[in-house]
PAZAPA-4460 file (N, C-alpha, C; in steps of 0.05 Angstrom, whole numbers, plus 32768, in hexadecimal, padded with zeros to 4 digits):
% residues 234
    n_x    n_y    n_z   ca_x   ca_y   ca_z    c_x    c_y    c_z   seq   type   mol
   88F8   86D1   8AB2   8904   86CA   8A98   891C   86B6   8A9C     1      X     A
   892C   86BF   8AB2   893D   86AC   8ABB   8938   868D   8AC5     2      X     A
   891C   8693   8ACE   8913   867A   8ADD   890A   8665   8AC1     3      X     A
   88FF   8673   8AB1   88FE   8663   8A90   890E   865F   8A83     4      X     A
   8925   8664   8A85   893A   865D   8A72   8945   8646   8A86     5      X     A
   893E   8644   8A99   8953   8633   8AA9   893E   8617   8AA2     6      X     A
   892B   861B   8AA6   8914   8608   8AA6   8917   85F7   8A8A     7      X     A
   8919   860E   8A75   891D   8604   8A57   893C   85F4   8A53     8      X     A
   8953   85FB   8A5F   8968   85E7   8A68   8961   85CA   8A70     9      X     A
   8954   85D0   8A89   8953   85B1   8A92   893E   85A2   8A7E    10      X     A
   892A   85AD   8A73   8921   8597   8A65   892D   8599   8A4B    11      X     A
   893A   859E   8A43   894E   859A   8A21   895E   8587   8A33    12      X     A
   896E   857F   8A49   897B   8572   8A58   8976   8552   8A53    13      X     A
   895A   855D   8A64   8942   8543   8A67   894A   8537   8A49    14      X     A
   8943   8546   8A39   8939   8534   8A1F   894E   8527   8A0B    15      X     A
   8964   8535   8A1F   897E   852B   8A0E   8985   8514   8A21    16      X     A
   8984   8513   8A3B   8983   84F7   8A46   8978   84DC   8A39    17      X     A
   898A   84CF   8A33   8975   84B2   8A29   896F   84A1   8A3E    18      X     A
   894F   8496   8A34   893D   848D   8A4A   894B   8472   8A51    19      X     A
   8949   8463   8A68   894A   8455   8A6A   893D   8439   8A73    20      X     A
   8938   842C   8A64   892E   840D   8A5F   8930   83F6   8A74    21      X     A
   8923   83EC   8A84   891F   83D7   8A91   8922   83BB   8A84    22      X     A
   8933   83AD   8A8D   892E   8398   8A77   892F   837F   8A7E    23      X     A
   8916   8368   8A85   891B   8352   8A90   8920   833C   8A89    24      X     A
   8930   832E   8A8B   893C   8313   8A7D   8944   8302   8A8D    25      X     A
   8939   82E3   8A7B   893A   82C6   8A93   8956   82C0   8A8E    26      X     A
   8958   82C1   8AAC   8975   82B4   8AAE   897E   8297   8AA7    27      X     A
   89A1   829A   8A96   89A4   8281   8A8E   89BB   8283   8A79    28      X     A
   89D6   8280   8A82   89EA   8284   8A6F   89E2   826D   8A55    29      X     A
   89EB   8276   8A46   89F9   8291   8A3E   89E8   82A8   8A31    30      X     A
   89C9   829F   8A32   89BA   82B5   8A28   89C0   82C8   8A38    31      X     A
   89BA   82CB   8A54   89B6   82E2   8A68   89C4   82D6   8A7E    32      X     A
   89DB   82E6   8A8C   89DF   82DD   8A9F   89FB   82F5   8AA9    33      X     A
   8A02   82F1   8AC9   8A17   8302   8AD8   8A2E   82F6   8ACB    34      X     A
   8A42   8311   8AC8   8A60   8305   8AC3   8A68   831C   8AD2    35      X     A
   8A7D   830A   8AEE   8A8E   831F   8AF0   8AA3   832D   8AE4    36      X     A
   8A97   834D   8AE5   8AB4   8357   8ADE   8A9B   8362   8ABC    37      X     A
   8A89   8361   8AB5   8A7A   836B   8AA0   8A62   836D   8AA8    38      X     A
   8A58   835D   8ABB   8A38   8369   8AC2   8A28   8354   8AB5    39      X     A
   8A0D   835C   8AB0   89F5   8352   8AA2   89FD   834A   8A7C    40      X     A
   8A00   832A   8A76   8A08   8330   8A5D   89FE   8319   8A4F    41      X     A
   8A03   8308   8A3C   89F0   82EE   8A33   89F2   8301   8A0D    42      X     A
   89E4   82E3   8A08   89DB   82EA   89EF   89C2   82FD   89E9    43      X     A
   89B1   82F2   89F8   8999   8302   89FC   8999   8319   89FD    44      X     A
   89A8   832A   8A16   89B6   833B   8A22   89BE   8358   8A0E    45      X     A
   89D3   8347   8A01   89E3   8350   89ED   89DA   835B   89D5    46      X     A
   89C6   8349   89C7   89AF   8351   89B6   899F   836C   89C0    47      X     A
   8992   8364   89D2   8977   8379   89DB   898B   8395   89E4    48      X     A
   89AA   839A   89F5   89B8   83A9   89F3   89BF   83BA   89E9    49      X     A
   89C5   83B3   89C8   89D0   83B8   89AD   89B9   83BF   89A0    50      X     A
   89A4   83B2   899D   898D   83C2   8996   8983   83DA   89A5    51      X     A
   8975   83D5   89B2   8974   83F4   89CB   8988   840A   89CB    52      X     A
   89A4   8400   89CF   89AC   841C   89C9   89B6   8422   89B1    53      X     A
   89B2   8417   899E   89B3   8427   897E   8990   8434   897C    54      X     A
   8986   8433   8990   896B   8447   898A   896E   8460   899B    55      X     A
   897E   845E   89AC   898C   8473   89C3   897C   846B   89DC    56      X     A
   897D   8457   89E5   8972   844E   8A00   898A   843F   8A11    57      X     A
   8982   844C   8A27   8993   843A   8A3C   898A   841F   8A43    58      X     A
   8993   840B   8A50   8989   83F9   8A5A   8995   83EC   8A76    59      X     A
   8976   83DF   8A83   897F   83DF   8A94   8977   83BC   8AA4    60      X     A
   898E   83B6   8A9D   897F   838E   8A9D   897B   8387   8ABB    61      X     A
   896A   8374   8AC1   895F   835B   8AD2   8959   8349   8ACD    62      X     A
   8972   8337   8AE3   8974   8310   8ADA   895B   830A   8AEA    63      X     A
   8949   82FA   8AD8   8932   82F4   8AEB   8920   82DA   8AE7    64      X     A
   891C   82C5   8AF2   891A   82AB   8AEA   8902   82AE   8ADD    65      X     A
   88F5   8297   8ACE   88E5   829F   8AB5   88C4   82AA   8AC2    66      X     A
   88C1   829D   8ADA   889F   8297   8AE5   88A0   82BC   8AF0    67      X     A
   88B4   82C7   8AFD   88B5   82DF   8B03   88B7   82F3   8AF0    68      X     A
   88C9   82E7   8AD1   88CA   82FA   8AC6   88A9   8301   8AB9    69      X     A
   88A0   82EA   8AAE   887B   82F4   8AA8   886D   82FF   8AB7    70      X     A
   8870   82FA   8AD2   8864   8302   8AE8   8863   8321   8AE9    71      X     A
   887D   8329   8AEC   8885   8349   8AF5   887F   835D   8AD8    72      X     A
   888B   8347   8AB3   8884   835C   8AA3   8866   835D   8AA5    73      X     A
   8852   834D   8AA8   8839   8354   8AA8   882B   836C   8AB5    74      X     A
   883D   8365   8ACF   8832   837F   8ADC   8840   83A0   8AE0    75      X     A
   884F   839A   8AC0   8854   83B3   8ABE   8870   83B9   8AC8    76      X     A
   887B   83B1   8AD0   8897   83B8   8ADD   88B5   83BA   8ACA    77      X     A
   88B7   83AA   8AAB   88C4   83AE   8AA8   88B8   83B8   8A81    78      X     A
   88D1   83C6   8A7B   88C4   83CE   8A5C   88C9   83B4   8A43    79      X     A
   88DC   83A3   8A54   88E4   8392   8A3A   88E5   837A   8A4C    80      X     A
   88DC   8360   8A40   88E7   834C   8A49   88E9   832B   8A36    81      X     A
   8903   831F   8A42   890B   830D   8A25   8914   82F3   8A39    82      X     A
   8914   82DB   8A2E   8905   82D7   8A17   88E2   82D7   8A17    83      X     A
   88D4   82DB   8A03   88B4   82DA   8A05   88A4   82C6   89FC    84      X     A
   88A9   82B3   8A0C   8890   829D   8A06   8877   8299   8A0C    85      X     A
   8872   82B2   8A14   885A   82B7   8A1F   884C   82D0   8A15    86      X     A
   882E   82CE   8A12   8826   82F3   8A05   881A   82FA   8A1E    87      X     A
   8812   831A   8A1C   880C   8324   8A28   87FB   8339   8A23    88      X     A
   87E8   8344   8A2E   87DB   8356   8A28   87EA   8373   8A28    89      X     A
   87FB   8378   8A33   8806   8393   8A3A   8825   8397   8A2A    90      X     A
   8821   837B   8A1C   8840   8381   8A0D   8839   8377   89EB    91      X     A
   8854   837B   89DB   8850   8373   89CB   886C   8367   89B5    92      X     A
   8866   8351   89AF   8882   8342   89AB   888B   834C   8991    93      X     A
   88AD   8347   8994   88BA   834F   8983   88C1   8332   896D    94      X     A
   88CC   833A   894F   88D3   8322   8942   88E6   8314   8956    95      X     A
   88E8   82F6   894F   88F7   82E2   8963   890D   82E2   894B    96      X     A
   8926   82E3   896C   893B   82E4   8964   8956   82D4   8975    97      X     A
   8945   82CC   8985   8959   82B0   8991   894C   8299   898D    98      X     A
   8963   8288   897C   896B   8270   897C   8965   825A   8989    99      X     A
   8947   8256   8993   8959   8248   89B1   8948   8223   89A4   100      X     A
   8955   820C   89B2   8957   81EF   89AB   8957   81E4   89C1   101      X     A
   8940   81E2   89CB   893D   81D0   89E2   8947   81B6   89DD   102      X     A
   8951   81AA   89F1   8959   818A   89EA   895A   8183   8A08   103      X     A
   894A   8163   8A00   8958   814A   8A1C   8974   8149   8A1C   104      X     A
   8983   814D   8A37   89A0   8143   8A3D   899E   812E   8A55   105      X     A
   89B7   811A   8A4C   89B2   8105   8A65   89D4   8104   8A5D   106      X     A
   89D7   80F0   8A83   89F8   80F3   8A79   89F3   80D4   8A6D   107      X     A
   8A11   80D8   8A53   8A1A   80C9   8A4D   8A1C   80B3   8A52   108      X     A
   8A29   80A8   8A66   8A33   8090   8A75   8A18   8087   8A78   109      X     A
   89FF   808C   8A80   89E8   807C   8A84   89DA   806E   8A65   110      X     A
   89DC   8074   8A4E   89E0   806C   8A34   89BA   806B   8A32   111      X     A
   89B6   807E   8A33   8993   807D   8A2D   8992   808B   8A14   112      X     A
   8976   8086   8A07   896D   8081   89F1   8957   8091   89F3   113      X     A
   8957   80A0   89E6   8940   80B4   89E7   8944   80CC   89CA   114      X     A
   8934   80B9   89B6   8930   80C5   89A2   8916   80D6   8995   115      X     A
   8901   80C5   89A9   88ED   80DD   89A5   88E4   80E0   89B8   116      X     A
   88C4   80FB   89C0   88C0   8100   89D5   88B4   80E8   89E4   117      X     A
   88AB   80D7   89D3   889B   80BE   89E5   88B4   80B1   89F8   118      X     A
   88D6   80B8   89E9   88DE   80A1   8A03   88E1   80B1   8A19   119      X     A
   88D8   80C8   8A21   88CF   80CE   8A40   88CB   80C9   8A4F   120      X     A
   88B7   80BB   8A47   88A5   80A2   8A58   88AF   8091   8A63   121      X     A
   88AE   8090   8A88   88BD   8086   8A93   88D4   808D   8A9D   122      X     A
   88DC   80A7   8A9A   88F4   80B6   8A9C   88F4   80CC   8AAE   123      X     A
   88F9   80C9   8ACB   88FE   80E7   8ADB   890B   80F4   8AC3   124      X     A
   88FE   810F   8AC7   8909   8120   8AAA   88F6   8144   8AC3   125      X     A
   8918   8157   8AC3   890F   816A   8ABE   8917   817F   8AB7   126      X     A
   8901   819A   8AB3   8907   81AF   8A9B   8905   81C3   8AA1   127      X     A
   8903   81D8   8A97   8900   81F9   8AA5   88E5   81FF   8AA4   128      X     A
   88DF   820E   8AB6   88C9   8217   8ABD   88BE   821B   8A9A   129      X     A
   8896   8217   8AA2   8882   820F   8A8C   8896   8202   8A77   130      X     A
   88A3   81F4   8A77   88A8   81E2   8A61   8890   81D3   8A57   131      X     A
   887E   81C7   8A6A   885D   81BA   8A62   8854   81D0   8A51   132      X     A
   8850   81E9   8A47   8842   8201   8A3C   884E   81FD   8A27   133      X     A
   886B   81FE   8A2A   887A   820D   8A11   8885   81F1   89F5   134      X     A
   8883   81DC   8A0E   8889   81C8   89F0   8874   81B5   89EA   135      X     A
   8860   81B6   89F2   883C   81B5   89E8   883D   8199   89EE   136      X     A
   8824   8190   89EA   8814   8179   89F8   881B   8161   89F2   137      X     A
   8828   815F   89E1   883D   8140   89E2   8858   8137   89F5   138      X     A
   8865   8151   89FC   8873   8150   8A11   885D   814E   8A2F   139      X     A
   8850   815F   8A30   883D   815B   8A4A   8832   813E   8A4B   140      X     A
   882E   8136   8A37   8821   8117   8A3F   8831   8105   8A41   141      X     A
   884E   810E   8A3A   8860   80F7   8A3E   886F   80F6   8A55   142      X     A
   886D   810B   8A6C   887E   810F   8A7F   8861   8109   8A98   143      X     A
   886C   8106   8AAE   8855   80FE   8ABC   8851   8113   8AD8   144      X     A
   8845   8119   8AE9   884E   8120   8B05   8864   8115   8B19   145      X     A
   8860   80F9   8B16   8869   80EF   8B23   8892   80F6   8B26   146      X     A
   8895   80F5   8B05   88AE   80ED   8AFE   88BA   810F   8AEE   147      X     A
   88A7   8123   8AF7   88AF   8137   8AE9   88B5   814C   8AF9   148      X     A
   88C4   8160   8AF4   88CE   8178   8B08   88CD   818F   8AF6   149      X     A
   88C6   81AE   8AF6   88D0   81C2   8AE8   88E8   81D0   8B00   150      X     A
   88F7   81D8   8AF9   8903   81E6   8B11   891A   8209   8AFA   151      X     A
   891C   8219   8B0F   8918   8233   8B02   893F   8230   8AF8   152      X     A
   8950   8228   8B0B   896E   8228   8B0E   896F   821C   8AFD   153      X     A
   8983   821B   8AE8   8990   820D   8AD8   89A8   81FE   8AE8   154      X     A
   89B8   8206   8AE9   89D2   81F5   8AFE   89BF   81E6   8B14   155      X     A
   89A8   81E5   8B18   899A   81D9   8B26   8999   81BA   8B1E   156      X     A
   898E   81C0   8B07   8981   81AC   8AF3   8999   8196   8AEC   157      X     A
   89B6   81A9   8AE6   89C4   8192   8ADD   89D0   8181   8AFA   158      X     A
   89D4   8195   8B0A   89DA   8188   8B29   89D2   8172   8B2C   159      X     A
   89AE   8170   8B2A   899D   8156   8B33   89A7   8139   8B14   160      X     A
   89A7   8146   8B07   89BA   8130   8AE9   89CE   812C   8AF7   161      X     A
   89E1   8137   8AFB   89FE   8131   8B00   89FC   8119   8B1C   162      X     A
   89F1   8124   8B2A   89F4   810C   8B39   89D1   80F6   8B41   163      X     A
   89CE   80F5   8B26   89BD   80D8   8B1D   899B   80EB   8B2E   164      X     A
   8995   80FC   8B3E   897A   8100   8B44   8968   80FD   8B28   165      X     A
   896C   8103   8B12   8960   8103   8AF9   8967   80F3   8AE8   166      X     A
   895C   80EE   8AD0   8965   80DA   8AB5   8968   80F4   8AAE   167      X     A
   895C   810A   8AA0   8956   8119   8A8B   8956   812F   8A93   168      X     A
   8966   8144   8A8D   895D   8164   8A8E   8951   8176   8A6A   169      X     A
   8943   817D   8A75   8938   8189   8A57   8939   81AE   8A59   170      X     A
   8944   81B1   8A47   894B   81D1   8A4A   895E   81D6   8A2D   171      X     A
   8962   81F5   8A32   8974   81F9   8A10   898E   81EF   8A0B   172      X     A
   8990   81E4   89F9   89B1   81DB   89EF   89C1   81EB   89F9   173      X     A
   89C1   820A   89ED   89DB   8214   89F3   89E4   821C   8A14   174      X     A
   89CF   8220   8A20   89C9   821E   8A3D   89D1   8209   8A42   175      X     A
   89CA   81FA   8A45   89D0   81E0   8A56   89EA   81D8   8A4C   176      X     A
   89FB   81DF   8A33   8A17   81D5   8A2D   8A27   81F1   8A3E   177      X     A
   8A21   8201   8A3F   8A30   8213   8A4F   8A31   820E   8A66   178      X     A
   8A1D   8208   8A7A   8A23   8200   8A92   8A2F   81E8   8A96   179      X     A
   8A28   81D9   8A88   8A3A   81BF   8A87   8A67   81C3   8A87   180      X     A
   8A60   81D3   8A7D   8A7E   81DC   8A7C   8A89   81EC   8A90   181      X     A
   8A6E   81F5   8A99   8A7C   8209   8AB4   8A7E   81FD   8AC9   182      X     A
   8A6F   81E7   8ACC   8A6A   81DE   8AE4   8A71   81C2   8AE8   183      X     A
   8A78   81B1   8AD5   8A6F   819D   8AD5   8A82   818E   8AAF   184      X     A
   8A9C   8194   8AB1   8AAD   8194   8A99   8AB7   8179   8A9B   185      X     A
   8AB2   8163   8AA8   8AC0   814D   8AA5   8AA9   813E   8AA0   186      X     A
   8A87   8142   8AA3   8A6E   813A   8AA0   8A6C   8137   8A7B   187      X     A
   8A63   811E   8A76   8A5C   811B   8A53   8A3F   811C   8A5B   188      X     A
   8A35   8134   8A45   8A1E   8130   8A3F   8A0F   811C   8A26   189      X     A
   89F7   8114   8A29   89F2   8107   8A10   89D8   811E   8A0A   190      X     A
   89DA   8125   89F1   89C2   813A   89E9   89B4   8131   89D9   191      X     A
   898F   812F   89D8   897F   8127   89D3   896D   8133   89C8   192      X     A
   8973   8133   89A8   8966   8154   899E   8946   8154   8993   193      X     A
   8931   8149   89A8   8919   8140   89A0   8905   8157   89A6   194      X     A
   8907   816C   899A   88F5   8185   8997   8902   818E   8986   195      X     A
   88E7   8194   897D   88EF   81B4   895E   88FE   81CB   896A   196      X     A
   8914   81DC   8960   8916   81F5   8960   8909   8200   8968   197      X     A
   890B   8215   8975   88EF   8229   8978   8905   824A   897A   198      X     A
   88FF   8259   896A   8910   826C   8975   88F5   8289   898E   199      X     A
   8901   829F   8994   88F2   82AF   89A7   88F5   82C2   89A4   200      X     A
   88EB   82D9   89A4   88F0   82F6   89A7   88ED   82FE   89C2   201      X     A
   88F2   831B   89CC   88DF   8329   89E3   88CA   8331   89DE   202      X     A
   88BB   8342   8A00   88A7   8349   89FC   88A8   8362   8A04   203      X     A
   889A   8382   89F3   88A0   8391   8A02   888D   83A0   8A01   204      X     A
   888C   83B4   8A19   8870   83CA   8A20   8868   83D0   8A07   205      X     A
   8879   83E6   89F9   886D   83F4   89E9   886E   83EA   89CB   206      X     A
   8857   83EF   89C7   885D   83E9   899D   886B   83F5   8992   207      X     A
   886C   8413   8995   887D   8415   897E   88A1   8410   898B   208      X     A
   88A7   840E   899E   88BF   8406   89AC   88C4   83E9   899B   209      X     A
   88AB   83D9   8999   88AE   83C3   898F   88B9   83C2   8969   210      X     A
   88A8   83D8   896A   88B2   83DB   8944   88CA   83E3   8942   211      X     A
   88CD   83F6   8953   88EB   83FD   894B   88FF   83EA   8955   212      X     A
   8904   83DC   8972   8909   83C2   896E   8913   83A7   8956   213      X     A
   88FB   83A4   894A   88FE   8394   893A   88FF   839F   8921   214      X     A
   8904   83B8   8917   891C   83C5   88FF   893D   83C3   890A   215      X     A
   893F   83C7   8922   8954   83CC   8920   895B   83AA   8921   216      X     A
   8953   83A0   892A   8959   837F   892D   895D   8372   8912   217      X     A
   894F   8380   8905   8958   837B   88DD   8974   8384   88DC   218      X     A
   897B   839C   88E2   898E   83A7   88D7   89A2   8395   88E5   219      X     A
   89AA   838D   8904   89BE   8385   8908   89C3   8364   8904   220      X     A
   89A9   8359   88EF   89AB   833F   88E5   89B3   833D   88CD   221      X     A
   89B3   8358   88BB   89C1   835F   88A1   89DA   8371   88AC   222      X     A
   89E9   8370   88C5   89FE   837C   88BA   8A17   836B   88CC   223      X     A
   8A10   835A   88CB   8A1A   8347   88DE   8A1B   8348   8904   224      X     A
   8A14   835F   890D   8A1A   835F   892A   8A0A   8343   8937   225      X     A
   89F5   833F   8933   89E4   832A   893E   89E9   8310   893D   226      X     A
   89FA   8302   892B   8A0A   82EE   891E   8A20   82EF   8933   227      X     A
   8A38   8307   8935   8A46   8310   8944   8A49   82FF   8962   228      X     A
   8A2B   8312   8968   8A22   830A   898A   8A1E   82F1   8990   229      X     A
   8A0C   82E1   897F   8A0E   82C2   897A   8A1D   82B4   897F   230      X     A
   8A30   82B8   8969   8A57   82A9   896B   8A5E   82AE   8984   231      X     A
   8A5B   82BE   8999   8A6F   82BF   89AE   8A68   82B7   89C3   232      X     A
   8A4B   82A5   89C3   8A47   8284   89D2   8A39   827A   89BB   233      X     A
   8A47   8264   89B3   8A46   8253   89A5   8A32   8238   89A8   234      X     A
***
């Protein structure tokens, strides 16, 4: 009798423990990225955070470059992963809720002209991994092998700009103005806003994780927290 009551403890225990959530995200301030002295944090971050635990879940993040993060959620390893430009059979996406604005940057001082995707052409130009996938067949035909690079690092990317290896880096606005400031604050960018908008959601194991997800993602867009998280990289 003793041995059942003790048993019936630990699992009322169990069930009052909240589960905790795996959660993979491409690295890249200021969506996702290390800060010492706070840990795992970003806009991204902060969102998927604040959602999860107003459902009573823990979470538990990994910075992971984009080709690995599809790689690993596919095969199951993590329960959530963001951003999702990709589907999958084993997941299922939530409403999109980042922002994100790819744009050409070149520095300044070189005074190039690049107003649409055709002036590519001719242009060492490179972008973050599958950028050919994700900004569709007019960019792929305008960039060449020869003169094109995907590479996974962001501080990578502006490195090879900063000192002339590239004309063009192509990646998100607010990304690429953040690092620019961290790394690289006396550098003028010129920004080259020749792609649509596209905003993104995650992707996650379970459906109904996913529904509940994207209620609560209503609520904290009607009560301002999400707006909030936004403003505090600009």
């Amino acid at each position: 009798m003793r041995m059942m009551f003790f048993i019936l403890i630990l699992s009322c225990q169990a069930l009052a423990e909240p589960k905790t959530l795996k959660v993979a995200v491409n690295i890249g301030p200021p969506w996702a990225f290390y800060q010492e002295g706070t840990g795992v944090t970003g806009i991204d971050v902060e969102i998927i955070r604040h959602i999860l635990t107003s459902l009573g879940y823990e979470t538990e993040f990994h910075l992971l470059g984009y080709s690995r993060l599809i790689k690993e959620f596919n095969e199951g390893k993590y329960d959530v992963a963001s951003p999702a430009a990709f589907a999958a059979e084993n997941g299922h996406l939530t409403q999109r809720y980042l922002p994100f604005h790819d744009v050409a940057v070149s520095l300044k001082k070189h005074k190039h002209r690049i107003d649409t995707i055709a002036d590519l052409k001719g242009k060492n130009v490179i972008a973050y991994q599958f950028a050919r996938s994700v900004l569709g067949d007019e960019f792929a035909g305008a960039v060449t092998d020869a003169n094109y690079l995907e590479v996974a690092e962001r501080e990578l990317q502006l490195t090879l700009l900063v000192n002339d290896r590239t004309d063009l880096v192509i990646d998100e606005r607010r990304l690429l103005s953040y690092i620019m400031q961290q790394h690289y604050p006396n550098q003028k960018l010129a920004i080259h806003p020749i792609f649509a908008n596209k905003s993104y959601g995650a992707i996650i194991k379970d459906k109904y994780l996913q529904q509940q997800f994207d209620k609560e993602l209503l609520n904290i867009q009607a009560n301002g927290v999400y707006q909030k998280i936004l403003s505090k990289w600009p």
